[in-house]
N, C-alpha and C positions, 0 to 999 in steps of 0.2 A: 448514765445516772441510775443511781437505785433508789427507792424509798424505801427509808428506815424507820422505824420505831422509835421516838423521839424521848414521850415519859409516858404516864399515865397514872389518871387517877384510877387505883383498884379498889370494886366492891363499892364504892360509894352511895348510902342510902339517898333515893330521889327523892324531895321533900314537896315538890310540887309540879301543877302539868296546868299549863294555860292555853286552851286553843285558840285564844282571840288576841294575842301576843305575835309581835312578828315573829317569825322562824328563829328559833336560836336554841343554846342553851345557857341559862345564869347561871354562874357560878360564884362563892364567894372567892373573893380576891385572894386570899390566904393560899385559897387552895388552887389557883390558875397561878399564883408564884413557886408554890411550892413542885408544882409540874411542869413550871417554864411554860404554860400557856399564855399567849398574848389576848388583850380583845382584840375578836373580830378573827380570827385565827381560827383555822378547818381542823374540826376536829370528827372524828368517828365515836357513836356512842353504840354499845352493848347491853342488853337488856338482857341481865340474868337469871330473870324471873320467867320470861318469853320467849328469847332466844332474836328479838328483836335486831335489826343492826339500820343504823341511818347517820347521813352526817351532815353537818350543821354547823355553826359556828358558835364560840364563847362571847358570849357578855359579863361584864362584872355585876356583881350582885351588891349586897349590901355585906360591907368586912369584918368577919365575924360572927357572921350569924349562921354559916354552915351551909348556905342556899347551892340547893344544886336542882331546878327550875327547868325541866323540858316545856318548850314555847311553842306555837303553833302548831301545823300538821305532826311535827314530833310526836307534841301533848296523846296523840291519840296510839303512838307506840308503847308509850309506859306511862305506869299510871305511880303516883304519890306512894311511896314504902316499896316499892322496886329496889334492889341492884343492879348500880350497872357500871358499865367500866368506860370511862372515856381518855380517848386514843388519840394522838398527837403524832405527826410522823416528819419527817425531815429528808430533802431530798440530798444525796450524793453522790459527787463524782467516784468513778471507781479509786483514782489515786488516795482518795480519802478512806478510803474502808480500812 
């Protein structure tokens, strides 16, 4: 098995950071479909302001309204108006590559 790179959302401005929020990240819906992310689904987040890297899992947010929401101990990685890139990966067999 390998893991692969699945989609990602690139550069996305972080609109919010909640340290009293379970562990997660929100995201709006629009944009966990348009990357094939599922909720609840591992994702790896990049902070390219910081250089940050942590991974955590997607929650849907509110459809529409653009929310991309670092949640708990995250919160304290990146902060509100950050870049960052969140990473999705997929595992496969070798006959599949």
């Amino acid at each position: 098995m390998r893991t692969m790179l699945k989609s990602k959302i690139h550069r996305a401005t972080c609109t919010g950071a909640d340290v009293d929020y379970e562990g997660s990240i929100t995201l709006d819906p629009v944009l966990m479909e348009a990357a094939d992310i599922l909720p609840h689904e591992q994702v790896h987040v990049v902070d390219c302001n910081n250089g940050s890297r942590l991974v955590t899992s997607a929650i849907e947010g509110t459809r529409g309204e653009g929310e991309v929401i670092l949640n708990g101990a995250a919160a304290r990685l990146v902060n509100s108006g950050d870049i960052v890139i969140i990473i999705s990966y997929k595992q496969l067999a070798e006959s599949e590559l």
